[in-house]
N, C-alpha and C positions, 0 to 999 in steps of 0.2 A: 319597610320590608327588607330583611337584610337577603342579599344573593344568596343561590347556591353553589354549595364548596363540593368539590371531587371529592372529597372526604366524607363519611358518613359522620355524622354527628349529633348527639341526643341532644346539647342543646343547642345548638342551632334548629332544630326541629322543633323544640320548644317555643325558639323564637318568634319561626317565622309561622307555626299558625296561632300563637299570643297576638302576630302583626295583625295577620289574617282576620283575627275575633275582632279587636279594636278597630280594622277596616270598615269591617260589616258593619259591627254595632254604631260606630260613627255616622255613618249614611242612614242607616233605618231612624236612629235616632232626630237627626238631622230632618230627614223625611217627613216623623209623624208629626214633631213639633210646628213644622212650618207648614204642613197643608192638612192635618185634622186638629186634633184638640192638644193643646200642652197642658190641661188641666186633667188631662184621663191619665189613670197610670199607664205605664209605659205595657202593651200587648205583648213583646215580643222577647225572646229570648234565643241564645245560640248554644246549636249542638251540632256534635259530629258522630257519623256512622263509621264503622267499619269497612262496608259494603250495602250494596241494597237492600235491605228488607233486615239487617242487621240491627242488633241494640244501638242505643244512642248513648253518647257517652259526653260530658264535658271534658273540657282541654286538661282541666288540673285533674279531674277521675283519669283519665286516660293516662297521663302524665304519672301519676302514681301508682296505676296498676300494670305499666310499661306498656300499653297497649298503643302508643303516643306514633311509633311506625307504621301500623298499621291503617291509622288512620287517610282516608282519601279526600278530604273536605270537610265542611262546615255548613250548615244547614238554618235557613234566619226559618226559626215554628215561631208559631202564633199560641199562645196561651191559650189554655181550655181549664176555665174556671179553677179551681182548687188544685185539681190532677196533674203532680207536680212531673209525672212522667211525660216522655217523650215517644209521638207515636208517626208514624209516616204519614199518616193523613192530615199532620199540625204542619207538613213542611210547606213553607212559602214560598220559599227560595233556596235553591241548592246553588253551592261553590264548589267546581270539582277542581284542585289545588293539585298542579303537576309539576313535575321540575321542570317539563321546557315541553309548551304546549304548540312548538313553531312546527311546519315543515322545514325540510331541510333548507330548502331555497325558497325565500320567499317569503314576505309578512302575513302569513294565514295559517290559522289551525288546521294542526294534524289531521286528517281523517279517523289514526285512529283513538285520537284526543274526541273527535266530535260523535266517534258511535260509544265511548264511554259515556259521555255527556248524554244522548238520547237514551243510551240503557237506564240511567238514574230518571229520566225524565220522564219513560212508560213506569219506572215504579211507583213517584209519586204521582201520575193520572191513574196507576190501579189502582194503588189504598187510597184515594179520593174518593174513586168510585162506588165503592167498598164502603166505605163512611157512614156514621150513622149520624154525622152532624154536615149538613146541606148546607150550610150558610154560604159557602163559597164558588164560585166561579169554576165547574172542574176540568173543563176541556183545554187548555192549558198550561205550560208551566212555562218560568225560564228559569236557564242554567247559568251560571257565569264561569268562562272559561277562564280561569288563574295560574300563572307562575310569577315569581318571583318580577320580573319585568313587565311582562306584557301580558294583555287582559282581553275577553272577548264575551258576545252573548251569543248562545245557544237556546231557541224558543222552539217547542215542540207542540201543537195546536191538533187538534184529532178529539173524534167520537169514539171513548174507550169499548164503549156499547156492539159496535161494530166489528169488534176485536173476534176471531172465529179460531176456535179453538178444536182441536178434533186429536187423536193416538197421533204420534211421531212427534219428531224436532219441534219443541216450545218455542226457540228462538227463531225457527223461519217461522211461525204463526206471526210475530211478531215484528219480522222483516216487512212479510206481506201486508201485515195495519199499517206501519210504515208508509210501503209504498203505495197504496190503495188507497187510504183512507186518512191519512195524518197531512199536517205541514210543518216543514221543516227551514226555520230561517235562520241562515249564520252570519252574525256583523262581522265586521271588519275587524281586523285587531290593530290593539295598539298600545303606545307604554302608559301602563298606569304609574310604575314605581320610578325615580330617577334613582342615579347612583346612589343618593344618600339614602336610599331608602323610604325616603318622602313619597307620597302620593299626589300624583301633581293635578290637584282641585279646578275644575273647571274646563281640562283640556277633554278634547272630544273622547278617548278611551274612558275617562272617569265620569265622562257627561251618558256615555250609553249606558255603564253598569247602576249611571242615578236613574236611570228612565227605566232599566229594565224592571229595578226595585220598586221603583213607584206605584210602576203595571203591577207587581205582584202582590203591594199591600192592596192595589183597588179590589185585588181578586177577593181581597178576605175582609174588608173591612169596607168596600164601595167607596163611593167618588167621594174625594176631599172635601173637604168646609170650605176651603180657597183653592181656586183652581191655576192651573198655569198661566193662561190665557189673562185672570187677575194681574197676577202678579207683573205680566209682561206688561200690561196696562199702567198699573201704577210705577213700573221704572220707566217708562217712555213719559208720564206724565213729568215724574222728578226732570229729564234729561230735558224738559220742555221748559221748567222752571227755569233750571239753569242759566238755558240758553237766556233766557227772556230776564235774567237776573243782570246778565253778562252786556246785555245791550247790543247783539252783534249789528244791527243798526246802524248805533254810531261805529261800527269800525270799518264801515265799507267805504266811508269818506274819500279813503286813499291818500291822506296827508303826508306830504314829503318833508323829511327830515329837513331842517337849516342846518347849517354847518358856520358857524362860526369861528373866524381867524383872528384868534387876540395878537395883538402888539405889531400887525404885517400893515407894512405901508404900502396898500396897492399901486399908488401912486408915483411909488418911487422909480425911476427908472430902471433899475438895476432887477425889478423884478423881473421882468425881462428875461435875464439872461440865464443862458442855462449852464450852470460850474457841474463841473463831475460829482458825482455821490462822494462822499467822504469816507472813507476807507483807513482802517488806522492800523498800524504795525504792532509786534508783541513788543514792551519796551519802552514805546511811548508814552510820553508823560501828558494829559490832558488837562490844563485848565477851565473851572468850572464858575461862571459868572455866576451864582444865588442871589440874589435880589432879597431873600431874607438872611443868610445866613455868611452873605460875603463871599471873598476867591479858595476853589477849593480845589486840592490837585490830586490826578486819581493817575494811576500809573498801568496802561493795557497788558494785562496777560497773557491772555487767548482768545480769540475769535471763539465764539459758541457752537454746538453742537448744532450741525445742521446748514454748518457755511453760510449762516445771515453777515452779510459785511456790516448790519447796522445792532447786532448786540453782542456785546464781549464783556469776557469778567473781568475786574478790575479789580483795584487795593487802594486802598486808602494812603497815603503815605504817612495819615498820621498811623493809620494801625494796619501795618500790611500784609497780616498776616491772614485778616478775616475777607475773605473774595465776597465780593458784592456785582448786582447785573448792570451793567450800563446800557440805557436804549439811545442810541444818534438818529433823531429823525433827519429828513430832506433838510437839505439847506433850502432855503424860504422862495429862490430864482425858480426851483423846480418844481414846485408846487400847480402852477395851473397846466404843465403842457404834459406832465406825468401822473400817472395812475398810481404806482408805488409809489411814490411820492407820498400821496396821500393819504395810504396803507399806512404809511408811518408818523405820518400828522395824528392817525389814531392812536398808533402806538406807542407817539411821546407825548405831545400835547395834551390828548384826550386824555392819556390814562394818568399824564399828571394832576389834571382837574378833578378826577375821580378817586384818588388816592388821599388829595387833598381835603376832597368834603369827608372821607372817612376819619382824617386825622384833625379835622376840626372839629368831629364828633365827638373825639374820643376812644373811634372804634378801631381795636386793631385783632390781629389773632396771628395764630405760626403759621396760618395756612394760609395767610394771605401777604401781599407782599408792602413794604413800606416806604416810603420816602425817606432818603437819606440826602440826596439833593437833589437840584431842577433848575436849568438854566440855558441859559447859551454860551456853549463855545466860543474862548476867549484864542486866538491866534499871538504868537511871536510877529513883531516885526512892526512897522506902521501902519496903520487902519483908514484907509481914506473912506468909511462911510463917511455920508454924507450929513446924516442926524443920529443920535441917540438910537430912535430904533429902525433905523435904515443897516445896511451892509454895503462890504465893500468887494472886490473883484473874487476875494481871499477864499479859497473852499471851506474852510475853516469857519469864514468869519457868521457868527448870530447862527447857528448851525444849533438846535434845541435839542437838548439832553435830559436822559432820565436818570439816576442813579437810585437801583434797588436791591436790600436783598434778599431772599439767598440765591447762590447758582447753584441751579439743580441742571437734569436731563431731564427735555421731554420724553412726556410717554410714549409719545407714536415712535422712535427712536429706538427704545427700551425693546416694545413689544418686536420691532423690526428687525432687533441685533438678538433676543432674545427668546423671541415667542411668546405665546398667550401668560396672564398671573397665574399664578395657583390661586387656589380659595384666600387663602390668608393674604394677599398683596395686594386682591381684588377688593377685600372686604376693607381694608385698610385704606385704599384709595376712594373707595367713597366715603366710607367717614371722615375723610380729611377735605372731599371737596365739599361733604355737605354741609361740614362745621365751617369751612368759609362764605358759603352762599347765606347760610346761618343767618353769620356774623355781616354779613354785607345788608342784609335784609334790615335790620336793624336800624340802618339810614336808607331801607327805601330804594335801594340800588337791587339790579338784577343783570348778573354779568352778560348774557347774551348770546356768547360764545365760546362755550364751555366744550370744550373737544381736545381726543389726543395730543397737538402740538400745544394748548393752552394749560395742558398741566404738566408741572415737570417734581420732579424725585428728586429729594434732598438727601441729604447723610450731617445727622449734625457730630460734634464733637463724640459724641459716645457708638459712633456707627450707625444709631438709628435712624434706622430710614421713615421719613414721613413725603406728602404728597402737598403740593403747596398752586393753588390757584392762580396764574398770575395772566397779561395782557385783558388787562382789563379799560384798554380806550375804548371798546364798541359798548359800554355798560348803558345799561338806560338808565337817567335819571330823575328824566321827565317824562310825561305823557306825549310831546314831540318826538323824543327820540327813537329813531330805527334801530334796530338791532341788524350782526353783521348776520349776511343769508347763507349756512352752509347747507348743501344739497345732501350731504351724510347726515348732520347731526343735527342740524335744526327742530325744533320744534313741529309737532305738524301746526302749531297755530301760527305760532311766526311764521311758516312759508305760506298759510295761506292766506294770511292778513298783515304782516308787515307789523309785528306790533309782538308784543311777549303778554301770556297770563300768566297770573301766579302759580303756576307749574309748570313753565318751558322750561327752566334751568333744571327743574328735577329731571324733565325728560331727556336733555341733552347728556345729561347725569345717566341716563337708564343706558341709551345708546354707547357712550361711551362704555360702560361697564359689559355691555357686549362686544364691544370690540375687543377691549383687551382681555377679554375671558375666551379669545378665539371666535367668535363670534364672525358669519361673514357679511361683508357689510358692503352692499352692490354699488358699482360706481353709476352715477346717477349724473345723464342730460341735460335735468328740465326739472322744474318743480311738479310738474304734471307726475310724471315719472318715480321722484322722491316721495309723492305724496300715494301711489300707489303701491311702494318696497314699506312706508308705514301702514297703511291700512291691511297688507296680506300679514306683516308681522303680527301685529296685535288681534287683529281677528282672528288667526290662528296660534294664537301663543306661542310664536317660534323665539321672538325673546322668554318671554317668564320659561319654557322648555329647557334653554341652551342654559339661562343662567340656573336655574333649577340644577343643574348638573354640576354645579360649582359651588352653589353653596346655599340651601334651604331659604337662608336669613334674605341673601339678594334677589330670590324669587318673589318673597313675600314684598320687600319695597316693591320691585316694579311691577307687579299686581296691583299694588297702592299707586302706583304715582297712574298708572291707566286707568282706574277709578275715578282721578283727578283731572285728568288731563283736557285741556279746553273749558276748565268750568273756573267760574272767581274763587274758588276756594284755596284758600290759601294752604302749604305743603305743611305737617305739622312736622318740624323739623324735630322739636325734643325727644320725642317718643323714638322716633327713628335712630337720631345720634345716640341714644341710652341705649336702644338695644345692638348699635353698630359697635357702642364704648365697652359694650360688655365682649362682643366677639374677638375685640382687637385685643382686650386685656385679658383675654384667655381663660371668660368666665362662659361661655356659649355652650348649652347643652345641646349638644349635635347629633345629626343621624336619625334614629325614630324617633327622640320627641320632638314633638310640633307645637310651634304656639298655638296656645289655646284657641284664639280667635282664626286662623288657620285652618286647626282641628274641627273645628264648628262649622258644620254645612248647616249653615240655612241657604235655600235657594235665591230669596230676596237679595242676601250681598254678592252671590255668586253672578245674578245676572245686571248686579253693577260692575262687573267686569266688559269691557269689548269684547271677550275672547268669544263669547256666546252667542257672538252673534252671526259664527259658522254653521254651516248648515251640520247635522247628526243624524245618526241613522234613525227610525223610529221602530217601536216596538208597541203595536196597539194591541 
């Protein structure tokens, strides 16, 4: 639905009630298919009046006869056999289309948005009245209150019989059925359209103008084939599957990770002791033990972004010109009496193991990071360890190293020095973390803790900026392994079992992409806590909403990935990355069109969303 402009404008006017039709028709459409017959022709069609009691005109008749300003709304009639014309007793549903249906202050229609809305409302319960064909329900209607953003219902209920008519003012006759004898209910409003002019499917504004439609096809056509109640049955049954698919059973076990310390000689005395953190200067020249690939020397540039004293870029000396990341875990003494310490046992040890099984695979990608070396720090001077893999007094000495590359900036950085992405940097960034999760999956790995400071911004040779996955020592590679616990970004399975399905990395994914879209992202106690900022999110779509406003295509994933989320099913990553490949490369048809599957209400997929599972207003 495109905004409205200060400017008058014939087509923009064309546009937005073109949007308008295709709104309607998509919902009734949607409607009959999924709770009456898909084998009946289609009952319905759309027209627009004038004014009340006015001819009916289509959008392309009015459009060509310049009548196109005058027009007030759209009207969903019900077909009457052959008789191609349009009569006010076929109206089912009226859309009364304002430019701005707000009060001044305040999320609620205008009053006098809402006695427009009842003046159309007593028209079609008059020519109902009036009617020479009864099939319908005629006491009464609803209205849907439309601009351009935000959406509301208007239901007007009354015995038109009662109506008392006598000389004087028609309109206080009228007031008085009104107040006497009518009832009058007005929802809440709220945004149907986001910036891009998308209609955002399934949030509560779009869920009362489905319900209001539903009531008004029952009026003319009686109760569905499949009733709601059905269909809530059978996805509660599906989400029963699932679960029971998933075995939550066995993951209540509570198995605690091993951690195992290759090449540490507990035994040795010296582990003992506690040497300072190893700290390196810009300038220094580092010798690198490999045990496959022999002494390699790397020469320190810069401490990295974010003052970690244990990763800095460094050069090669054979080719100095290409910067690569260097990770220095703990020297080995520090290991049991420190906690960081062992943050960084993840960070070099682990994610050298896990880089390794990728590159015994065969598997690598740009967005993921590589092994160039892996060793421990050789020190200047004499070495009094005591064995091979013992250490000596020496800070330096058996001190284990990662050598990766590229050096990029993290994101949380980026967004903190720069503020939120636009659509384009957003969308670009998850197609680069998804093509690495991809590509990880591949061997069976699932990174774990995929968040702001773990993804960092490249720039290669030609300026291109891409987004590249990296700290990947908390990765799972077995069914033993814990994943790390973050209280913002974690999965809600992983905080609440200790364990990742085949969707936390997307979801870690989804949150992320709300962060850096601006997105606000509560600081969080307790898992109790965390697991409650997700459940009002998703229940209320305040992710798919926030991202919605940034970019159609990101909405439509994390729809998808909440779909998924806590069930075995695995993320269909291709379909995602093609239509992410097509946005990045500036092939994305943007703004009113929608993907098909999208555009398609059936209710069945709609209430495999969580979002539905907020309470909405009702309209019986």
């Amino acid at each position: 639905m495109p905004l409205f402009s200060p400017y008058d404008s014939n087509d923009l006017k064309e546009e937005e009630f073109l949007s308008l039709e295709d709104f309607l028709h998509t919902i009734v459409d949607g409607l009959w298919h999924t709770f009456w017959d898909s084998d009946e022709p289609f009952p319905f069609f759309i027209s627009c009046p004038l004014q009340p009691g006015s001819k009916f005109y289509t959008i392309e008749k009015a459009i060509s006869r310049g009548r196109l300003k005058g027009l007030s709304g759209a009207a969903l009639m019900t077909k009457n056999g052959s008789d191609l014309r349009a009569h006010w007793d076929q109206v089912v549903e009226f859309v009364l289309f304002k430019k701005n249906i707000l009060v001044e202050k305040g999320l609620g229609i205008s009053s006098s948005t809402i006695c427009e809305a009842l003046f159309y409302g007593f028209h079609i319960l008059m020519y109902r009245s009036l009617s020479k064909y009864r099939s319908f329900i005629a006491d009464s209607v609803f209205i849907l209150v439309l601009d351009s953003k935000f959406g509301g219902v208007v239901k007007l209920s009354g015995d038109i019989g009662k109506l008392e008519i006598g000389s004087g003012n028609p309109y206080k006759f009228v007031s008085d059925w009104i107040k006497l004898h009518a009832e009058v209910s007005v929802s809440p409003i709220d945004r149907i359209w986001n910036r891009l002019g998308n209609p955002n499917w399934g949030d509560l504004g779009t869920l009362q103008i489905l319900l209001a439609t539903f009531n008004s096809i029952v009026q003319f056509h009686g109760p569905p084939i499949k009733s709601i109640a059905s269909l809530a049955a059978d996805h509660s049954l599906r989400l029963q599957k699932r679960r029971t698919e998933w075995g939550l059973a066995m993951l209540l076990s509570g198995e605690g990770d091993i951690v195992e310390l290759d090449n540490i000689d507990i035994n040795d005395p010296s582990f003992e002791k506690d040497a300072s953190q190893l700290k390196l200067k810009q300038g220094e020249i580092l010798l690198l033990d490999d045990h496959l690939q022999g002494q390699k020397s790397f020469q320190v540039e810069e401490c990295l972004v974010g003052g970690n004293c244990y990763c800095y870029a460094v050069s090669s000396l054979e080719n100095p010109r290409k910067l690569l990341t260097l990770y220095v875990g703990a020297h080995p003494s520090r290991l049991e009496p420190s906690w960081e310490a062992m943050s960084l046992w993840y960070e070099v040890q682990r994610q050298t193991k896990v880089l390794k099984v990728l590159k015994q695979k065969e598997i690598s990608s740009e967005y993921l990071p590589e092994i160039i070396a892996s060793g421990r720090i050789l020190h200047s001077g004499p070495c009094g360890k005591p064995s091979p893999n013992g250490i000596c007094e020496h800070p330096w000495c058996g001190t284990p190293s990662l050598v990766t590359p590229p050096v990029g900036e993290p994101v949380s950085f980026i967004v903190s020095r720069s503020g939120p992405f636009t659509s384009d940097e957003a969308i670009r960034c998850c197609h680069d973390c998804l093509s690495a999760l991809r590509t990880a999956s591949m061997a069976n790995i699932q990174h774990g803790c995929l968040c702001p400071e773990n993804v960092s911004r490249v720039f290669d040779p030609e300026k291109r900026c891409f987004y590249v996955l990296v700290s990947w020592g908390r990765a799972v590679l077995e069914e033993r392994d814990s994943p790390a616990i973050n209280l913002q970004f974690s999965s809600s399975y992983a905080l609440q079992n200790g364990k990742l399905c085949p969707s936390s990395d997307a979801e870690n994914l989804v949150y992320l992409l709300y962060f850096v879209c601006g997105g606000f992202m509560q600081q969080q106690d307790s898992i109790e806590s965390a697991l409650e900022w997700r459940e009002k999110c998703w229940s209320k779509r305040l992710i798919q909403q926030h991202l919605g406003e940034v970019s159609a295509l990101l909405k439509a994933f994390s729809d998808y990935v909440d779909s998924i989320c806590g069930t075995p099913y695995p993320v269909n990553y291709d379909i995602w990355l093609s239509r992410l490949s097509r946005a990045v490369n500036g092939r994305d048809e943007r703004g009113k069109m929608v993907e098909e599957e999208v555009m398609t209400i059936r209710l069945q997929d709609t209430a495999e969303s969580s979002g539905i599972s907020g309470s909405a207003t009702s309209f019986s």
